[in-house]
PLY file of the C-alpha trace (Angstrom):
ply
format ascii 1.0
element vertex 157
property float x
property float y
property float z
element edge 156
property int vertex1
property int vertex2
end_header
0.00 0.00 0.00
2.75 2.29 1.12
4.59 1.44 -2.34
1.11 2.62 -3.96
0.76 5.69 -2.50
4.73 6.62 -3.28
4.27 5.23 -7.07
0.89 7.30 -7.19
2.54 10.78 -5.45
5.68 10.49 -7.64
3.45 10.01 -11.05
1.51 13.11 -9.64
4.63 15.22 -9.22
5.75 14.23 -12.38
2.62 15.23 -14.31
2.77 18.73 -12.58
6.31 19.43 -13.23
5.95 18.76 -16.97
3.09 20.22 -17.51
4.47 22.94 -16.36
7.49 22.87 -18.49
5.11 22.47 -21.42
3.26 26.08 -20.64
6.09 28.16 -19.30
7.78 26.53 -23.19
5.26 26.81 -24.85
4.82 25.02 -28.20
6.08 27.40 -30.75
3.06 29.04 -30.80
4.70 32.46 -30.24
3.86 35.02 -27.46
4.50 38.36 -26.92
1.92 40.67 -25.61
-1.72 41.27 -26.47
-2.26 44.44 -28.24
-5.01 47.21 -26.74
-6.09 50.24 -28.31
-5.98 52.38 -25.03
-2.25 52.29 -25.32
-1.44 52.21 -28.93
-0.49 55.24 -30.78
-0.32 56.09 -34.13
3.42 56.49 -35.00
1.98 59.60 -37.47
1.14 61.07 -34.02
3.90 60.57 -31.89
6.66 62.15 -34.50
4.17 64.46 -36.27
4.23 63.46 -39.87
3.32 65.14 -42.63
0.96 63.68 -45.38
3.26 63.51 -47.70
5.82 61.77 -45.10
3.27 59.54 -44.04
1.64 58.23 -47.19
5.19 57.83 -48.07
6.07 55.25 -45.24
2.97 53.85 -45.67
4.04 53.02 -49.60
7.11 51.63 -48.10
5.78 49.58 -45.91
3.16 47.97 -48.09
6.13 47.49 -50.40
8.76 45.69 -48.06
5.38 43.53 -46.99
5.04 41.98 -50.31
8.64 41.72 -51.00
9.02 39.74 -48.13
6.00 37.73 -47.46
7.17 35.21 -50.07
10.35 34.72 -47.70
8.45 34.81 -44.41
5.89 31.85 -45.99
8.95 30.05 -46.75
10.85 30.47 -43.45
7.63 29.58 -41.32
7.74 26.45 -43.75
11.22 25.41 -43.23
10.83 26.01 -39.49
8.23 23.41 -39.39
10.18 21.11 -41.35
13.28 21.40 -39.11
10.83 20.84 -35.58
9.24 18.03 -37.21
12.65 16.80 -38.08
13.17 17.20 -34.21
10.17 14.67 -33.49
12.79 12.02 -34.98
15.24 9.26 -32.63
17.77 9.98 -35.13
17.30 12.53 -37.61
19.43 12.51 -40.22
22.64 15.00 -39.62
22.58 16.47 -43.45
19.30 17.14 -43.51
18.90 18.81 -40.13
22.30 20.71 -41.13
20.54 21.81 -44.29
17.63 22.91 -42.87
19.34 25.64 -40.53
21.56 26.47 -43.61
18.18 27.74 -45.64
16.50 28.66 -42.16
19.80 31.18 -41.89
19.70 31.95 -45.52
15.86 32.74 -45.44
16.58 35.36 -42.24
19.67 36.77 -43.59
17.40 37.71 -46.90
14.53 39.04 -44.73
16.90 41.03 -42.31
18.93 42.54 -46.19
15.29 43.40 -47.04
14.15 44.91 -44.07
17.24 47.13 -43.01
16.66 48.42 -46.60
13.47 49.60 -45.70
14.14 51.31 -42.64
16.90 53.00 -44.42
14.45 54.18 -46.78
12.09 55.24 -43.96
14.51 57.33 -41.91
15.68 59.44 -45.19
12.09 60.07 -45.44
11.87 62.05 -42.05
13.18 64.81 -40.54
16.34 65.00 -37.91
14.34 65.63 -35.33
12.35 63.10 -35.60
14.98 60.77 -36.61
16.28 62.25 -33.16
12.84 61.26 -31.37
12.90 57.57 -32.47
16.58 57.08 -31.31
15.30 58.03 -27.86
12.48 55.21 -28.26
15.28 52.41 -28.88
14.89 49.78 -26.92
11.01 49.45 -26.44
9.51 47.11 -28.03
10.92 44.82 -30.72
11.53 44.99 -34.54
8.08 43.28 -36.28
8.34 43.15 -40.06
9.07 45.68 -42.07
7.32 48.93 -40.08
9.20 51.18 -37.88
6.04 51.60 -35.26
5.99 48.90 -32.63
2.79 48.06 -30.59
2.27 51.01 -29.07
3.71 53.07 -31.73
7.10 52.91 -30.63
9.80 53.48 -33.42
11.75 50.22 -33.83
14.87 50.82 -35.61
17.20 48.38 -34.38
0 1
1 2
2 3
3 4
4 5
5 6
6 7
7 8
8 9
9 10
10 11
11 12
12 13
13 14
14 15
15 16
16 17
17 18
18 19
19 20
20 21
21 22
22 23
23 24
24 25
25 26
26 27
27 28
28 29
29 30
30 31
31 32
32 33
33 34
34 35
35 36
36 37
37 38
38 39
39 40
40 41
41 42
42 43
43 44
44 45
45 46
46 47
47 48
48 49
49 50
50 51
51 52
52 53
53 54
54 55
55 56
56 57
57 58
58 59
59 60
60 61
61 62
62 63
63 64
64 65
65 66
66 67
67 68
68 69
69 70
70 71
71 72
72 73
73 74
74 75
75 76
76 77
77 78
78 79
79 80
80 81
81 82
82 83
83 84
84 85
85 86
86 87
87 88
88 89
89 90
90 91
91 92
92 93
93 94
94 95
95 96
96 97
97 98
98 99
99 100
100 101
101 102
102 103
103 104
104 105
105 106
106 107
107 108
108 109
109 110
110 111
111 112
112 113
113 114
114 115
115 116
116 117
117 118
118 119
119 120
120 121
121 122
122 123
123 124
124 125
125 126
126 127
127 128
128 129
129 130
130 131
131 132
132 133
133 134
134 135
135 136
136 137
137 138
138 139
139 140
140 141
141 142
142 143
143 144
144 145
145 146
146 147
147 148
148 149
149 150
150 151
151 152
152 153
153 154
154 155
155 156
């Protein structure tokens, strides 16, 4: 009985701890923070833009989105590829290397693309607010190809 009781707290501690390995992991899915319109700003706001400045960065934008969402529908393909690869006892060494070769390739591509972009973006505005979005660096993280993060923080790293 006393073995019972031992086997049945051990298997209980066991399911706990992974399960909470599995949330605090998650499965890939992502996370980040949920957005809310009570603290978003427009990034046309919060340096002032023009209409002609921000049509421009809008035209930008939408272009660096299509360029890239070829790439980014190909990355998010060869990242399931190389976790289903990970489901494997032995996954095969060449394959697995070759996978992160054109998962590298794929992000080195995107990043070319997108530091392109915000090049183009910051010759579009003015040193002072150039000036403003250095003093934003650090909040928030780059997302795409748009300089405004979540809450219309400039993200220009």
């Amino acid at each position: 009985m006393k073995r019972k009781v031992m086997l049945l707290a051990l298997s209980l501690v066991l399911v706990v701890a992974v399960t909470q390995v599995a949330s605090a992991a998650g499965w890939g899915m992502g996370g980040g923070r949920a957005l809310d319109s009570s603290t978003w700003t427009p990034l046309a706001q919060k340096l002032n833009l023009t209409d002609d400045q921000a049509q421009k960065l809008k035209d930008i934008d939408k272009s660096c989105y299509e360029a890239t969402k070829d790439l980014r529908a190909r990355l998010q393909d060869a990242m399931f590829e190389l976790r289903q690869m990970g489901f494997d006892k032995n996954p095969d060494k060449a394959a697995v290397d070759a996978k992160i070769k054109e998962i590298n390739d794929l992000r080195a591509q995107l990043q070319q693309i997108r530091q392109q972009n915000r090049e183009k973006m910051q010759n579009i505005l003015t040193p002072e607010q150039q000036s403003q979005m250095k003093n934003w660096r650090g909040h928030g993280g780059h997302r795409g190809c748009r300089m405004g993060g979540p809450n219309g923080q400039a993200q220009t790293d």
